[in-house]
Each structure stands twice: as structure tokens, then as C-alpha cells.
MDTraj code that builds the backbone (N, CA, C; nanometers):
import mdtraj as md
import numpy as np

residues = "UNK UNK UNK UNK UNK UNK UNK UNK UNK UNK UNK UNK UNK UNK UNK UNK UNK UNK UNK UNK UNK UNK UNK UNK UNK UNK UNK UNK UNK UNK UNK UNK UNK UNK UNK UNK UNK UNK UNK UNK UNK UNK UNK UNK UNK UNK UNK UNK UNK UNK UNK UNK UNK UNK UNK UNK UNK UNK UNK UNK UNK UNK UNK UNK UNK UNK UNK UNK UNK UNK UNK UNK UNK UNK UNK UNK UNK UNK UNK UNK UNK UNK UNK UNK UNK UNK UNK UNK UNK UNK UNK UNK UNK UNK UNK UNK UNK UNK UNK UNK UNK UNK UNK UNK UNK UNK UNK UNK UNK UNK UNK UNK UNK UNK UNK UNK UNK UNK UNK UNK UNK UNK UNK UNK UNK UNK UNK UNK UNK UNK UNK UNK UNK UNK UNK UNK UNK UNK UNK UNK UNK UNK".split()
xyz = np.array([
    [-1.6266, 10.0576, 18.8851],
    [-1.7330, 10.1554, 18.8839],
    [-1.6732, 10.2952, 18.8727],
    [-1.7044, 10.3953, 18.7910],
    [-1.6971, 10.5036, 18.7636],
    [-1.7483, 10.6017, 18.8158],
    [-1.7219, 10.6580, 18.9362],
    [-1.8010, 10.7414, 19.0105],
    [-1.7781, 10.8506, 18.9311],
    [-1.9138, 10.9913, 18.9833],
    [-1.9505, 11.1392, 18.9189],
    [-1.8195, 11.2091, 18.9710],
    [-1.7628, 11.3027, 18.9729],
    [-1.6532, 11.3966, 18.9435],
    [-1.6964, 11.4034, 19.0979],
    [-1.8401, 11.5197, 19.1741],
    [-1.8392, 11.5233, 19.2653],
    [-1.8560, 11.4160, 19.3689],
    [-1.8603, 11.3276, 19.3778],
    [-1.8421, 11.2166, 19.4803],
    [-1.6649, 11.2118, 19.5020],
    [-1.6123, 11.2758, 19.4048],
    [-1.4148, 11.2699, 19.4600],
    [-1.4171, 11.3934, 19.5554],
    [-1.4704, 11.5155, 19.4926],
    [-1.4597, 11.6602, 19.6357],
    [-1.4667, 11.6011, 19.7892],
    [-1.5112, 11.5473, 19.7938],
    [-1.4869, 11.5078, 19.9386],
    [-1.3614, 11.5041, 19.9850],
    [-1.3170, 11.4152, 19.9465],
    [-1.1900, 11.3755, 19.9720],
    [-1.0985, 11.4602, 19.8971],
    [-1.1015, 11.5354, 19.8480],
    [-0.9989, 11.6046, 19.7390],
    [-0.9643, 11.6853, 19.8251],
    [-1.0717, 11.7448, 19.9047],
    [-1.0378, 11.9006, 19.9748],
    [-0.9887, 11.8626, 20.0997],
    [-1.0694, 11.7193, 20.1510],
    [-0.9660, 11.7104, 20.3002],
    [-0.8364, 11.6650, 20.2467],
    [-0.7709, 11.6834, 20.1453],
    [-0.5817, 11.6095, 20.0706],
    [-0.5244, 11.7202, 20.0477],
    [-0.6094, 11.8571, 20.0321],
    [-0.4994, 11.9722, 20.0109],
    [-0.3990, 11.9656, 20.1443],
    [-0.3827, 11.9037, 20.2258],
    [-0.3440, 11.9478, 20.3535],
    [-0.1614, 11.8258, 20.3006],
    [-0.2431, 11.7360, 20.3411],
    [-0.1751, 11.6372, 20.3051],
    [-0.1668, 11.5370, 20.1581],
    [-0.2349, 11.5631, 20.0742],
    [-0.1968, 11.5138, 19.9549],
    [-0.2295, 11.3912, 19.9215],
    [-0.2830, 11.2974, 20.0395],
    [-0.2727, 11.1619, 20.0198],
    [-0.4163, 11.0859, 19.9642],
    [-0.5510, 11.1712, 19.9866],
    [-0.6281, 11.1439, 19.8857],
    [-0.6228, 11.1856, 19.7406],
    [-0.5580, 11.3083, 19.6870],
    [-0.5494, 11.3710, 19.6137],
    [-0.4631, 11.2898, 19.4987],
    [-0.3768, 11.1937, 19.4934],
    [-0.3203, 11.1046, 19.4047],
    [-0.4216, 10.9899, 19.3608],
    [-0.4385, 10.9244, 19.4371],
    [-0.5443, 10.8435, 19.4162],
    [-0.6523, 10.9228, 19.3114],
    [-0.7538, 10.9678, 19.3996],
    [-0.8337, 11.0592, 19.2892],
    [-0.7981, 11.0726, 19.1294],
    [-0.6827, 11.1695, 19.1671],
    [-0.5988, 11.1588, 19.0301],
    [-0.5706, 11.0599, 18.9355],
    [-0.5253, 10.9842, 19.0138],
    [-0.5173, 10.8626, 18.8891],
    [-0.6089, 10.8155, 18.8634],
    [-0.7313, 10.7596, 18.9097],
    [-0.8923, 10.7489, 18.8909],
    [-0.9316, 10.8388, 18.7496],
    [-0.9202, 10.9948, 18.7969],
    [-0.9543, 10.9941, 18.6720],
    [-0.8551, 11.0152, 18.5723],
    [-0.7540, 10.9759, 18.5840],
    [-0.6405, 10.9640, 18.4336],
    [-0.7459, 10.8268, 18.3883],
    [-0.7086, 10.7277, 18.4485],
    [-0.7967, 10.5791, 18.4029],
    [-0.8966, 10.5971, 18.3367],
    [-0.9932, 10.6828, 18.4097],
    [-1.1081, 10.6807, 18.3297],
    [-1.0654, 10.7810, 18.1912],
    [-1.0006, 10.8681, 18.1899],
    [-0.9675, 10.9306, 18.0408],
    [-0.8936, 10.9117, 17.9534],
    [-0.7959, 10.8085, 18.0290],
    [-0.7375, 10.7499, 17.9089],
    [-0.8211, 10.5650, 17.8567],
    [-0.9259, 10.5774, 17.9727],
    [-1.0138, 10.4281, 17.8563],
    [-1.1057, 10.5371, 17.7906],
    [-1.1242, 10.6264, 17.7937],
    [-1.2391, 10.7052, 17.7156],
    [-1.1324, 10.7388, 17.5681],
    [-0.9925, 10.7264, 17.5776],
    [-0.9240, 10.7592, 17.4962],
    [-0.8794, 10.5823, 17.4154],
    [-0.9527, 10.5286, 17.4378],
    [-0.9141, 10.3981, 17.3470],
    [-0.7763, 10.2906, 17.4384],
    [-0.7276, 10.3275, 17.5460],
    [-0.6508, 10.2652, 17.6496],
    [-0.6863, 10.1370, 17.7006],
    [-0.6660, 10.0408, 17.7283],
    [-0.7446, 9.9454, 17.8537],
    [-0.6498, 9.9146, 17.9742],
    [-0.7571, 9.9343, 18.0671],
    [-0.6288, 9.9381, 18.2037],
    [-0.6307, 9.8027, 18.2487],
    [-0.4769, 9.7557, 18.2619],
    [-0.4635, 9.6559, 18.3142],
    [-0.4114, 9.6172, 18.4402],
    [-0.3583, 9.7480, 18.4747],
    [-0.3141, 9.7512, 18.6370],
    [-0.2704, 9.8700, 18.7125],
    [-0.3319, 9.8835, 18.8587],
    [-0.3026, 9.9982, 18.8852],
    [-0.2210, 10.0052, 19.0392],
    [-0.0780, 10.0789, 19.0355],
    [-0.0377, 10.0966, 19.1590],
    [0.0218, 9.9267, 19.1397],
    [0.1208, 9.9307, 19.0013],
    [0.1842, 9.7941, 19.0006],
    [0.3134, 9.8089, 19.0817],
    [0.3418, 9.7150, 19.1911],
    [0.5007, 9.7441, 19.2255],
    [0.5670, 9.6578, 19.1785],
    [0.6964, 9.6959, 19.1504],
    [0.8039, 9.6193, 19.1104],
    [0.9032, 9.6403, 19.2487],
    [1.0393, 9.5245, 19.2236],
    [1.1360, 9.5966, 19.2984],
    [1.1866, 9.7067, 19.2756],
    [1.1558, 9.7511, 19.1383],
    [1.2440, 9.9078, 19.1578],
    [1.1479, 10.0221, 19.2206],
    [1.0241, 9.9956, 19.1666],
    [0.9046, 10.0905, 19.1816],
    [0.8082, 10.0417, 19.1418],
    [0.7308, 10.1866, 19.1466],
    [0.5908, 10.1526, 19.1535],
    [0.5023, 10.2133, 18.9987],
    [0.4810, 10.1578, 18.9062],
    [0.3764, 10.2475, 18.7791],
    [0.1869, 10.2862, 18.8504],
    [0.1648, 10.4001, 18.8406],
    [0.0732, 10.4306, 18.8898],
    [-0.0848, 10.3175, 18.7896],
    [-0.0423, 10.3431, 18.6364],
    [-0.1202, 10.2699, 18.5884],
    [-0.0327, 10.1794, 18.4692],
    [-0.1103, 10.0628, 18.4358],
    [-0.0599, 9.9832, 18.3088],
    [-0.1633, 9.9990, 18.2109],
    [-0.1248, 9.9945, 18.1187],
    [-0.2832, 10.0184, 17.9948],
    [-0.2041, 9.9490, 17.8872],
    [-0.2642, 9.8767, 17.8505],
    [-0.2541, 9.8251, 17.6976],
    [-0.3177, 9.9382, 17.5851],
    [-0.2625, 9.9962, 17.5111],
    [-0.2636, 10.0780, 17.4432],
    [-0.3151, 10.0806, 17.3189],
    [-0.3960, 10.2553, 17.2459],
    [-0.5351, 10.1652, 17.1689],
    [-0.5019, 10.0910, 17.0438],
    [-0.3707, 10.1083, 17.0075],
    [-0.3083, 10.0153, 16.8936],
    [-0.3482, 9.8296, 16.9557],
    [-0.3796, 9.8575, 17.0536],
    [-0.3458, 9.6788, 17.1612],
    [-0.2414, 9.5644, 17.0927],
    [-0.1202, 9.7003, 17.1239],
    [-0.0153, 9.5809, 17.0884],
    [0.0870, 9.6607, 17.2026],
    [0.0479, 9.7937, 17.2566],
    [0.1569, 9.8234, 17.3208],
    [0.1015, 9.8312, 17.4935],
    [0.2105, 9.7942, 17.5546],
    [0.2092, 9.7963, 17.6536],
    [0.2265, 9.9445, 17.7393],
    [0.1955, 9.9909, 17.8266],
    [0.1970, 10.1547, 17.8136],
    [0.1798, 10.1642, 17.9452],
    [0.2723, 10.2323, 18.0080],
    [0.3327, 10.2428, 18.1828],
    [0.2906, 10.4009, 18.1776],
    [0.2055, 10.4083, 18.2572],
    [0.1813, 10.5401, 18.2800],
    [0.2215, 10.5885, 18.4088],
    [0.2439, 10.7171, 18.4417],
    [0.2635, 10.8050, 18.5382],
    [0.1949, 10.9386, 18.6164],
    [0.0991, 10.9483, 18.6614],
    [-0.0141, 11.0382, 18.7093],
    [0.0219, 11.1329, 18.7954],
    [0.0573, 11.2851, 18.7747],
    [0.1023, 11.3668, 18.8647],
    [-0.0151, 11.4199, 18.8616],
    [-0.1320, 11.4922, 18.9985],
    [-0.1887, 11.5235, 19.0038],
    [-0.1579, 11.6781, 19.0979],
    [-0.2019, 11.8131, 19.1072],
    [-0.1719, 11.8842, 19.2036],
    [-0.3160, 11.9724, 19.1879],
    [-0.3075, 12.0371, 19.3284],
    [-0.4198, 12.0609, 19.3586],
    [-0.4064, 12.1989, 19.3309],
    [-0.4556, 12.2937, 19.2602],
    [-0.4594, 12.4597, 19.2093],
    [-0.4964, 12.5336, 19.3145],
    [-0.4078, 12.6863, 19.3237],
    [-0.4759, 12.7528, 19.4250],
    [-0.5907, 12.8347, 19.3920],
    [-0.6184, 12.8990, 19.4803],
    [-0.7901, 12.9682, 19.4748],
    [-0.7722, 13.0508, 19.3261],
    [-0.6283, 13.0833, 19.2788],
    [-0.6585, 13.2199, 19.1334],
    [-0.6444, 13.1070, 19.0531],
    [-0.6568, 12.9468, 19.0676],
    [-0.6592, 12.8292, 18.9713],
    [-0.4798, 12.8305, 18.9008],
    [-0.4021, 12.8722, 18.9489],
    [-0.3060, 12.8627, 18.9537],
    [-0.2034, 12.7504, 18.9892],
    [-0.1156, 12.6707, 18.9964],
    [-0.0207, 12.6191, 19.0437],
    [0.0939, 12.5504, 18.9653],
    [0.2004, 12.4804, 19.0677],
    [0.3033, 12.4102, 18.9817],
    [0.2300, 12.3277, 18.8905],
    [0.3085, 12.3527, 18.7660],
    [0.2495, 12.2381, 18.6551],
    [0.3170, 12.1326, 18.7142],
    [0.1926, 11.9649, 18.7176],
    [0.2574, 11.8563, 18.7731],
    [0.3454, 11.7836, 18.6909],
    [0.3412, 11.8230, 18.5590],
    [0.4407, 11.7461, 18.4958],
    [0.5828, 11.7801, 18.5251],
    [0.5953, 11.8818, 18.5917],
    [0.7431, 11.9645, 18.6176],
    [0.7578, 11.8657, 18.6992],
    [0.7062, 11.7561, 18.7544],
    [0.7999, 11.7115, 18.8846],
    [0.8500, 11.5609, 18.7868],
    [0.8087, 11.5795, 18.6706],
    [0.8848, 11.4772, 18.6105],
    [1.0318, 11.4870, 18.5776],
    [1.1303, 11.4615, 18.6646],
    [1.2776, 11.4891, 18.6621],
    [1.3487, 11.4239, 18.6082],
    [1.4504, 11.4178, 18.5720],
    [1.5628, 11.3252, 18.5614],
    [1.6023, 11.2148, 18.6170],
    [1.6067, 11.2153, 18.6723],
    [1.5795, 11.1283, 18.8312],
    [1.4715, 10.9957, 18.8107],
    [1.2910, 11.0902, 18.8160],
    [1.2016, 11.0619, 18.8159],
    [1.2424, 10.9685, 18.6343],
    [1.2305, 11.0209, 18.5326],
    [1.2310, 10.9351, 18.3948],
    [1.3432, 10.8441, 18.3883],
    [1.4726, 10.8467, 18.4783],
    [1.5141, 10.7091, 18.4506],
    [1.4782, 10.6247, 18.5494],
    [1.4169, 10.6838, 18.6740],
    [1.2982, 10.5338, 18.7675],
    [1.2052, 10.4820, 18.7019],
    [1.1551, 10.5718, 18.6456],
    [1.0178, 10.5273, 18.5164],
    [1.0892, 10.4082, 18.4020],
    [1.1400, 10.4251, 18.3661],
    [1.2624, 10.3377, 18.2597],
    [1.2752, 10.2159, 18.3007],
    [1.3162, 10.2124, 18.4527],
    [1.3362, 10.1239, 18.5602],
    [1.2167, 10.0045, 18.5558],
    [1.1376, 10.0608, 18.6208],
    [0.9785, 10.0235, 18.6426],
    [0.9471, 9.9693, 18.4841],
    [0.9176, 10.0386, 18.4080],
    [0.8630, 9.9846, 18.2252],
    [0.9102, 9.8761, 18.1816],
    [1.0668, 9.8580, 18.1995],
    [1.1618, 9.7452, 18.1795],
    [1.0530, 9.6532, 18.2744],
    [1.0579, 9.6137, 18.4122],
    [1.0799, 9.5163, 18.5405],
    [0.9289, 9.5060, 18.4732],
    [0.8490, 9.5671, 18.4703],
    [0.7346, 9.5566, 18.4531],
    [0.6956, 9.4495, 18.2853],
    [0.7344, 9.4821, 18.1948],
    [0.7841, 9.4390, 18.0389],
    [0.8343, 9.3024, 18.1141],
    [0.9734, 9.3176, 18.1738],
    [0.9835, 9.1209, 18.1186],
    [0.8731, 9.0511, 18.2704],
    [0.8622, 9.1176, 18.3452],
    [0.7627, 9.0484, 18.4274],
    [0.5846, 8.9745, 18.3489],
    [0.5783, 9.0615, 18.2590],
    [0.4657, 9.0534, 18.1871],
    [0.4913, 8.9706, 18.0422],
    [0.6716, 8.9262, 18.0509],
    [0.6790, 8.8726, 17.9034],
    [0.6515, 8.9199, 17.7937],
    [0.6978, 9.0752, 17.7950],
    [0.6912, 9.1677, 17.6939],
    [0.8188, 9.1646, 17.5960],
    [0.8763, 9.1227, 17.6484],
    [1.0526, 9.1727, 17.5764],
    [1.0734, 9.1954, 17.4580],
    [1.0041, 9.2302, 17.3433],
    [0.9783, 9.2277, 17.2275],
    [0.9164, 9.2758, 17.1587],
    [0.7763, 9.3368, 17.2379],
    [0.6554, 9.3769, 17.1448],
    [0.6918, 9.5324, 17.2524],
    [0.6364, 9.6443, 17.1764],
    [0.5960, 9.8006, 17.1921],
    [0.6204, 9.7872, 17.3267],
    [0.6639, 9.8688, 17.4034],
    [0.6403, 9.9557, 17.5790],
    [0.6747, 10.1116, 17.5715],
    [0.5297, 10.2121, 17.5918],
    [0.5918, 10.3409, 17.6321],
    [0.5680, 10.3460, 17.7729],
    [0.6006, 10.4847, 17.7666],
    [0.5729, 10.5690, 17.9063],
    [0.5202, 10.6957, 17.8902],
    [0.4001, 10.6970, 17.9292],
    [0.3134, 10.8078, 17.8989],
    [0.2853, 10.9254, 18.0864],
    [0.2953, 11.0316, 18.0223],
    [0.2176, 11.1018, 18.1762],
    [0.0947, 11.1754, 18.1323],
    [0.0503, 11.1365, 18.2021],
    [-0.0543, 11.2227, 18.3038],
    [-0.0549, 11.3279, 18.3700],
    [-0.0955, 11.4256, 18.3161],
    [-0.1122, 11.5597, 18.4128],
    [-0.2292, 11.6199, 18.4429],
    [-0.2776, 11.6479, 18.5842],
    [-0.4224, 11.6792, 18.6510],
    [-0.3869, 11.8237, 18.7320],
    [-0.3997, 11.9184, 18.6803],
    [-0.4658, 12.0417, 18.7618],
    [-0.5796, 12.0610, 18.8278],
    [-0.6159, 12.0480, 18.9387],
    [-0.7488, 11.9967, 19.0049],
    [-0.8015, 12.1065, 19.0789],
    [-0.8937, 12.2041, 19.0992],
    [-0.9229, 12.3263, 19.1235],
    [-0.9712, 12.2712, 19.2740],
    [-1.0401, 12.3569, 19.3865],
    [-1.1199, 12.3413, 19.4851],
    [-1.2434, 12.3252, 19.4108],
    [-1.2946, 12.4369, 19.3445],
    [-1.4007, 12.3919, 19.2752],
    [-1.4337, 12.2199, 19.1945],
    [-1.3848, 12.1736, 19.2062],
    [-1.4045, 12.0125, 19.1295],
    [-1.3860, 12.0448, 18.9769],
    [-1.3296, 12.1843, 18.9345],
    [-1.2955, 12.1576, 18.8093],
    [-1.1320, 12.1323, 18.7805],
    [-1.1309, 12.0762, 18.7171],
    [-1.0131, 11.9982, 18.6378],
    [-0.9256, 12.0436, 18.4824],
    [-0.7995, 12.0427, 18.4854],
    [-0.7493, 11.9975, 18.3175],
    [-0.6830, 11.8491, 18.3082],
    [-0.7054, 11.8026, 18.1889],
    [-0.6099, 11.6573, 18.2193],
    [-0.4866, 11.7188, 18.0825],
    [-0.4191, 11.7009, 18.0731],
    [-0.3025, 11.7047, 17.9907],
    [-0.2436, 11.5473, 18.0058],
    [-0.2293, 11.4752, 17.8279],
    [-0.1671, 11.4017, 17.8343],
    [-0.0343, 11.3788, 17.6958],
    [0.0484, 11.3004, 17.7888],
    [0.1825, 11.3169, 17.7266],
    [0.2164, 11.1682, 17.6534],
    [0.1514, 11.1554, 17.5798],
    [0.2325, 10.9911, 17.5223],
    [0.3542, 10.9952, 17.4722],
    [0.4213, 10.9013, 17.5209],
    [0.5406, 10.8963, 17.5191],
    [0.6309, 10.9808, 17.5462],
    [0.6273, 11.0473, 17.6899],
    [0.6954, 11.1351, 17.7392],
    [0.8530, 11.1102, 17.7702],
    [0.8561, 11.0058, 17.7823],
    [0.9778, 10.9261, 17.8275],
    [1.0317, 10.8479, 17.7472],
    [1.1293, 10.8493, 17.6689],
    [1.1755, 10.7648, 17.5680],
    [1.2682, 10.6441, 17.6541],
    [1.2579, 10.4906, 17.5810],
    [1.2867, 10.4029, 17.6117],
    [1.3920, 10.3512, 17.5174],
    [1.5045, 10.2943, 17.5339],
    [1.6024, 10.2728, 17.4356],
    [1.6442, 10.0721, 17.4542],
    [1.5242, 10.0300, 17.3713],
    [1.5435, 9.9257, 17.3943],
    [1.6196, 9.8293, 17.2880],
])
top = md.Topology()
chain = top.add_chain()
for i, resn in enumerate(residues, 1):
    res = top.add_residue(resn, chain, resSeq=i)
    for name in ("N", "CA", "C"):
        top.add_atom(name, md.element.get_by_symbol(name[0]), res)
traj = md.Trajectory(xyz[None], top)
């Protein structure tokens, strides 16, 4: 079910503190904008042993498998803040790599398409939003 934008404020504003509704949310609506973008989600908050992919989507070609990553941050009052894709590090894109692989032969992919796409959510107090998305942000060298 697809809830209205404002049924998330609730919870959005009690997460500025702590953050921990504020991901969730986030990825909610990456899901819903990337199936509005021809995506189909097939799993969300998959763990592997290495990690965790926030979403899986079969991708709108539906031949690729497509590990997404959802940084969401919450803007201050002048709608300002860190862009969330900045926390995509070095670090962070070869865990992602990690995860796409474990995830791929777990799913019996080894062969056909896998990216890694992000997600980026600027999320105001006001309940307004930007989504920025990055396909294939992360190159895979398979």
C-alpha cells in the first residue's frame, strides 16, 4: 500500500532527532519512484553476510537486476543540507559491490545484467521533497 506523502510527517519530524524513522520513509518513497519509473521491487532491506541493499528492483529493461542504495537526509529550516549522496564513499561503493555480488549469485544471477543505482532524498520539515536518481552510480567489474 502506498500511503499520501503526509501520513510519513509524522514520523519524519519525530527522526530529525534520531534518524531512525527518517530512512525507512526514505526508502518508501525511492520504491515508490523508482516503480513509477518502470522498476519492480523485489526486495527490501535484503541482508547478506556482507550487508545489507536497502532495495532490489528488477529493472525496466527486466533483465537487470538492480541493487539500490537510499540515502535520505533531512534539510534544515533555509531547505539546505549535506547532499546524501556525499555519504556515498569509497568505503561505502566497494560494500555496495560486496552486497550486488552476494546478492547476484544468491539469486542465481551470475550472468545476466546487475547495477547499483542510488537514491538521493532531500526531505524538508515541510513534507516537501527532491528525489535525485543515480543509475549506475557504482560500477561493477564483472
Amino acid at each position: 500500500m502506498i500511503r499520501p506523502l503526509g501520513s510519513l510527517l509524522p514520523r519524519i519530524r519525530g527522526a530529525s532527532s534520531g534518524g531512525r524513522a527518517l530512512g525507512p520513509s526514505g526508502e518508501r518513497l525511492a520504491a515508490r519512484f523508482l516503480r513509477r519509473s518502470g522498476y519492480k521491487l523485489l526486495a527490501r532491506n535484503q541482508r547478506t553476510g556482507v550487508g545489507e541493499a536497502d532495495l532490489v528492483c528488477l529493472g525496466p529493461d527486466r533483465r537487470t537486476l538492480v541493487i539500490v542504495e537510499v540515502k535520505t537526509r533531512l534539510a534544515g529550516a533555509d531547505g539546505r543540507a549535506a547532499r546524501p549522496e556525499d555519504a556515498i564513499t569509497a568505503h561505502k561503493r566497494r560494500k555496495l559491490v560486496q552486497v550486488a555480488m552476494s546478492i547476484a549469485r544468491a539469486r542465481g544471477w551470475r550472468d545476466k545484467p546487475l547495477a547499483i543505482d542510488v537514491v538521493a532524498i532531500d526531505w524538508r520539515e515541510s513534507g516537501d521533497h527532491a528525489v535525485r536518481h543515480y543509475p549506475r552510480a557504482v560500477t561493477l567489474d564483472r
